[in-house]
C-alpha positions as CSV (number, residue, x, y, z in Angstrom):
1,X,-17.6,11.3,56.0
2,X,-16.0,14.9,56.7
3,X,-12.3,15.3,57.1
4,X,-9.5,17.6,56.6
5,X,-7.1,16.0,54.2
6,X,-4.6,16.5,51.7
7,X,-3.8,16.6,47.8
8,X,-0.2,16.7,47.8
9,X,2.6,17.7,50.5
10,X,3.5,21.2,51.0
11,X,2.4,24.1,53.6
12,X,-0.2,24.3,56.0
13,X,-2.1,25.6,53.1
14,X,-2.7,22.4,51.3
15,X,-4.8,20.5,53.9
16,X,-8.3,21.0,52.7
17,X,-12.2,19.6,54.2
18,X,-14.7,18.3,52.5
19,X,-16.2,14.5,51.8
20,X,-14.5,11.0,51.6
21,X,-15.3,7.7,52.0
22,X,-16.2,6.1,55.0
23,X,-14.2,3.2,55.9
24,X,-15.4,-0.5,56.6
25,X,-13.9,-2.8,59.5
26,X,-12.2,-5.5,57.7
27,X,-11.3,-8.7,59.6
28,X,-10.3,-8.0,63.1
29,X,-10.7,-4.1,63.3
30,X,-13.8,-2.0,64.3
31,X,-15.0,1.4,62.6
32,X,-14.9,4.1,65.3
33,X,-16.8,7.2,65.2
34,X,-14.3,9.4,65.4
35,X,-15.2,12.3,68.7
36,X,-11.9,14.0,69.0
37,X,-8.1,14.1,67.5
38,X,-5.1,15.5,68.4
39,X,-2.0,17.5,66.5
40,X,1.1,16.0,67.0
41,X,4.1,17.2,65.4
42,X,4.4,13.9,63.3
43,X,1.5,15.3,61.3
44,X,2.7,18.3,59.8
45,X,5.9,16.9,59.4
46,X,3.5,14.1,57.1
47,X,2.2,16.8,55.6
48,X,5.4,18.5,54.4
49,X,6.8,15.1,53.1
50,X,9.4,14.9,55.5
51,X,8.9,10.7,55.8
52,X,10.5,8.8,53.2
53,X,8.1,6.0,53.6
54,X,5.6,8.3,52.3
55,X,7.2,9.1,49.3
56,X,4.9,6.6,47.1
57,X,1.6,7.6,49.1
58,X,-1.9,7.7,46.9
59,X,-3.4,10.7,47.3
60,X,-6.1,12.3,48.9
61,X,-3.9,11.5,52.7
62,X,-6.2,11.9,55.8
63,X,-3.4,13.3,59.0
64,X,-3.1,12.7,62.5
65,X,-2.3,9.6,64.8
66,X,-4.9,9.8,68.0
67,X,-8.2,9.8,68.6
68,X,-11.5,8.7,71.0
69,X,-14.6,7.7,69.6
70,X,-17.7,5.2,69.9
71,X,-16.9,1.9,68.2
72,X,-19.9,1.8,65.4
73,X,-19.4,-1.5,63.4
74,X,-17.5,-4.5,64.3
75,X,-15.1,-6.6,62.2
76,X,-15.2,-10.7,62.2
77,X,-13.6,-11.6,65.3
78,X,-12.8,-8.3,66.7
79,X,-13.6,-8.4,70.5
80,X,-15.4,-5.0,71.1
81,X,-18.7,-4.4,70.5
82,X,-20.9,-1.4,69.2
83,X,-21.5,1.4,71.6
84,X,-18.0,1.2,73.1
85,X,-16.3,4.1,74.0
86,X,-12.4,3.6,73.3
87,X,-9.5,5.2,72.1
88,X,-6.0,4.7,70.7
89,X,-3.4,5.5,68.2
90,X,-3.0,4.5,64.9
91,X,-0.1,1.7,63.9
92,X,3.3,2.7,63.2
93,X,3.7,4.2,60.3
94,X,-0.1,4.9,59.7
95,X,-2.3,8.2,59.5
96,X,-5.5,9.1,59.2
97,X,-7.8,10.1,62.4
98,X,-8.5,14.0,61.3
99,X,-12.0,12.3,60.3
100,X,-15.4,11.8,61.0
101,X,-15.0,7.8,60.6
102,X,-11.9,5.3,61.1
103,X,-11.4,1.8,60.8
104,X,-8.5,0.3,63.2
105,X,-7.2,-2.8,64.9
106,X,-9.3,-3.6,67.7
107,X,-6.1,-4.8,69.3
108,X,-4.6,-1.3,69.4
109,X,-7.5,0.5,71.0
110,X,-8.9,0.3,74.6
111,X,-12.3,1.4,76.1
112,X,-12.4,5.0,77.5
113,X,-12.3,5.3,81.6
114,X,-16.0,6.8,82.2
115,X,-13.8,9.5,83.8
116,X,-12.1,10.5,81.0
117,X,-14.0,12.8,77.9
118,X,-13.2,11.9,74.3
119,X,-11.6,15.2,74.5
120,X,-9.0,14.0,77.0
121,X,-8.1,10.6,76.3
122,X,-7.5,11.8,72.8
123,X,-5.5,14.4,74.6
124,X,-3.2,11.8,76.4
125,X,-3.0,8.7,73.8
126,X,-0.2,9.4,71.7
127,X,1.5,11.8,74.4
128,X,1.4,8.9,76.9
129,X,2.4,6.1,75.1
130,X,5.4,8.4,74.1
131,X,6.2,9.1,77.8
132,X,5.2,6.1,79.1
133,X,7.5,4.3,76.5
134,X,9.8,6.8,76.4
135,X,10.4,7.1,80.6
136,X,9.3,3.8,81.8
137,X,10.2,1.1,79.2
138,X,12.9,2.9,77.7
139,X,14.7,4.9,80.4
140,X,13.7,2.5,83.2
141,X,13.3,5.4,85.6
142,X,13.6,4.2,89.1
143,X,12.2,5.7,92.3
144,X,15.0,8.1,93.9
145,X,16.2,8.7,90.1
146,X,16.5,12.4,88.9
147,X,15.6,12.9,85.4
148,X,15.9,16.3,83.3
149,X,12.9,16.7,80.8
150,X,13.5,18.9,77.8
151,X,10.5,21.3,76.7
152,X,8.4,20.6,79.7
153,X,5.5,22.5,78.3
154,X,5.2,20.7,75.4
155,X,2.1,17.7,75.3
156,X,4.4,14.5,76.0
157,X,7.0,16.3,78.3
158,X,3.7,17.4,80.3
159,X,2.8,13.7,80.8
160,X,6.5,12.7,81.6
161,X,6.8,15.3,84.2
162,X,3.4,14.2,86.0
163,X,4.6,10.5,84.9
164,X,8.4,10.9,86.3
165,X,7.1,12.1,90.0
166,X,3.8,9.2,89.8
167,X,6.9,7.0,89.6
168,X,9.1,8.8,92.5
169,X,11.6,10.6,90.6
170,X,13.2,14.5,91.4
171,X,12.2,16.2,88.1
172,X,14.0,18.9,86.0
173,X,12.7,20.6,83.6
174,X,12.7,23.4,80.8
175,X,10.3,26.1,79.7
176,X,10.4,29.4,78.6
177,X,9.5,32.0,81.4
178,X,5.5,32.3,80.7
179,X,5.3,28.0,81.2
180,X,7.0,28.2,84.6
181,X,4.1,27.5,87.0
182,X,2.4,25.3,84.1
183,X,5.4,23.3,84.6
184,X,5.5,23.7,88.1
185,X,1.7,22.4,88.4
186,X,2.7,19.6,86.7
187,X,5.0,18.4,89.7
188,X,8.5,19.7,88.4
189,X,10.9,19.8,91.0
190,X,13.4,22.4,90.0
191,X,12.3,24.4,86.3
192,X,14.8,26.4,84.3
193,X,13.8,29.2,82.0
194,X,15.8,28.3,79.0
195,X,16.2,31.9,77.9
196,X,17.5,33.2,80.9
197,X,20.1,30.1,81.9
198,X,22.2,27.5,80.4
199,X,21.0,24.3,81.5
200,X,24.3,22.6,81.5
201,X,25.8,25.5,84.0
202,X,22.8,24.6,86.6
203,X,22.6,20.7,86.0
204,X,24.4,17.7,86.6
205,X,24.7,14.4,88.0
206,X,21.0,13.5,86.4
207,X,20.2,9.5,86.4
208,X,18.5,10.3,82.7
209,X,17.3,12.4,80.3
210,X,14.2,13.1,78.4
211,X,14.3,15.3,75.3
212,X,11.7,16.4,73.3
213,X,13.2,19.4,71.7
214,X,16.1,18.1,69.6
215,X,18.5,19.8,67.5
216,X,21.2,21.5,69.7
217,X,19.6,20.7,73.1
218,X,19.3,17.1,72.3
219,X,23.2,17.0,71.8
220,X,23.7,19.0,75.0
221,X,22.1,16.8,77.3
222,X,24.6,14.9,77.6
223,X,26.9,17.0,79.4
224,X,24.1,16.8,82.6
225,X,24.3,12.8,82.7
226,X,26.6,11.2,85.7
227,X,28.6,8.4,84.2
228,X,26.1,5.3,83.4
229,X,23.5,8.1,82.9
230,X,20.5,7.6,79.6
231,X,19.0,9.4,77.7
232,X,16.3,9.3,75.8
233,X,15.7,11.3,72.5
234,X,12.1,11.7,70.5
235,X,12.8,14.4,68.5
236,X,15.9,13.7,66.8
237,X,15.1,11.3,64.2
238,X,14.7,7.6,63.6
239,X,17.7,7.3,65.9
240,X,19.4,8.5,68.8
241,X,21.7,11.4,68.2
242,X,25.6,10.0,69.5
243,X,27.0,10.7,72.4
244,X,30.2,13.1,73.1
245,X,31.5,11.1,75.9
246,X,32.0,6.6,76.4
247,X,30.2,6.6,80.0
248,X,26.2,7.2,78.7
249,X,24.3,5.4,76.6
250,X,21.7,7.3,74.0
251,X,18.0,5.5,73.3
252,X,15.5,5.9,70.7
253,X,12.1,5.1,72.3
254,X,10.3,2.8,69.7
255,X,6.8,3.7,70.9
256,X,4.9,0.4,69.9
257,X,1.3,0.6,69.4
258,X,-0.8,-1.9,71.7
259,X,-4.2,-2.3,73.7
260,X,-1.8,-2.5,76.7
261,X,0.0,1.0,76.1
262,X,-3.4,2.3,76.4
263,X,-5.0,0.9,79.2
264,X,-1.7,1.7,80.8
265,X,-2.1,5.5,80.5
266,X,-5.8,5.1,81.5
267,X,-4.6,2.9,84.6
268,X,-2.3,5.7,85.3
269,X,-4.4,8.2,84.6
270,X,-7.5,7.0,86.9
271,X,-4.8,6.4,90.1
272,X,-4.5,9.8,89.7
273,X,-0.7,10.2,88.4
274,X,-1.4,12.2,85.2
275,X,-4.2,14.8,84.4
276,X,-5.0,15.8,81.0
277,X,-2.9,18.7,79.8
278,X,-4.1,22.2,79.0
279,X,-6.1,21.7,75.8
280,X,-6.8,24.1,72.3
281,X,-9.8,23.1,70.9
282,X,-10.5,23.3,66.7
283,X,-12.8,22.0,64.5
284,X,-11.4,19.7,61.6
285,X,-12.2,22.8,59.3
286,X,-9.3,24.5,61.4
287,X,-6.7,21.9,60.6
288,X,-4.3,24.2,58.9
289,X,-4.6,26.9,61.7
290,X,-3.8,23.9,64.2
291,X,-1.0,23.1,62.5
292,X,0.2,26.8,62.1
293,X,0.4,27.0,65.9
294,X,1.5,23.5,66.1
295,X,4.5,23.9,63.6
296,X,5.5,27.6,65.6
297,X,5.8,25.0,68.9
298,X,4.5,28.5,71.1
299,X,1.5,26.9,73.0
300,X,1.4,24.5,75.7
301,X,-0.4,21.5,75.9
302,X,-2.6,19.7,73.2
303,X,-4.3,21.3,70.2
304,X,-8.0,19.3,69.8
305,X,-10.0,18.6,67.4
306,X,-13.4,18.3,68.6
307,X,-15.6,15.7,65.7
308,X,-18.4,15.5,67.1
């Protein structure tokens, strides 16, 4: 099979395409023909070497998380069948989808809504399981609730926005000036251009926080919580960055893989509370050019690969 791979961890520059093996559905998984993938800032951090559970890894390493595809052989008691459309994310821990061929769990994928192209759902697996997880089983967002979403353009603060209001919250957000009306489209309430104003001058009293930035604005967030506030932090770490004040409480979303994360998100998705984001499209040739303009975080939306 074709896929973009890598030798050894280092710069963009080191993914290379070409042949590997094709994989074989061992007991209880399915081989899916891979249609599309997605970039998600977990795979160029992979393919720097930034996880220390990687350290050992075999080389050549296949990136990336998500995907859609047609299931194409079938495991002993797996319970989907050839000619399936599904799609899914990879288990914790595991890459491996910037490929022609993958073999997975057929407990962690789900079949594809009719409505939805490979493109799309590969678009919204691992960006809605993180929101969903991240807003809804972590953050326990309530109707009435107002929650502040950090780097609202981004792929999973997209979802959460369109999530946040499917689930009756006031939403807040943060973009630069040229994703206002993206934002805006997605159903943000109030949007603040994060060059222009300090969000902890213009916001307070939030029920919760989402942050997908990290770094400085994940430790600012606090400030904007009322007392009992959450928040929620994805790009911080393994865990939650600490809180400056006794009165909040800081969560790491663990983002569990299962067939019901994803056939929540397509649930969602066909009630019309989410459409797919604005989407980049590259062939698996392209990988290190996706992650250039993945790794310089200046797009909006999902960067694609279409397979096939």
């Amino acid at each position: 099979m074709k896929a973009a791979y890598i030798e050894k961890f280092g710069g963009p520059e080191v993914l290379q395409y070409g042949d590997l093996p094709d994989p074989v559905a061992g007991p209880g998984e399915v081989v899916v023909d891979v249609h599309a993938a997605t970039v998600n800032a977990a795979d160029w951090k992979f393919r720097a070497g930034e996880y220390a559970r990687h350290s050992n890894v075999k080389f050549p390493q296949i990136p990336g998380r998500d995907f859609s595809g047609v299931v194409s052989a079938v495991g002993d008691g797996a319970d989907l069948k050839v000619g399936d459309a599904v799609f899914g994310v990879l288990g914790a821990g595991k890459e491996g989808t910037y490929c022609e061929k993958i073999a997975i769990p057929a407990a962690l994928v789900a079949k594809k809504p009719d409505g939805l192209s490979h493109i799309n759902a590969a678009a919204l697996a691992l960006t809605g399981l993180t929101a969903i997880n991240s807003v809804e089983d972590t953050l326990k967002l309530q109707r009435g609730e107002t929650i502040l979403i950090q780097g609202g353009a981004g792929g999973v603060a997209g979802f959460a926005i369109q999530f946040a209001k499917y689930l009756g919250a006031r939403v807040i957000t943060t973009c630069s000036a040229a994703n206002v009306d993206y934002v805006r489209g997605l159903g943000a309430d109030q949007v603040i251009d994060y060059n222009a104003q300090n969000f902890t001058r213009v916001v307070s009293g939030c029920d919760a926080v989402f942050d997908t930035v990290g770094g400085d604005v994940a430790k600012q967030s606090f400030a904007v919580l009322k007392p009992g506030g959450r928040a929620a932090f994805i790009a911080s770490g393994a865990e939650a960055p600490k809180p400056d004040r006794s009165d909040v409480t800081a969560l790491r979303p663990p983002v569990p893989r299962s067939r019901k994360a994803m056939e929540r998100i397509a649930e969602v998705f066909m009630a019309g509370g989410v459409k797919p984001p604005e989407v980049k499209l590259y062939k698996l040739a392209q990988a290190a050019d996706a992650h250039r303009l993945s790794q310089s975080r200046h797009f909006r939306g999902k960067l694609v690969f279409q397979v096939r």
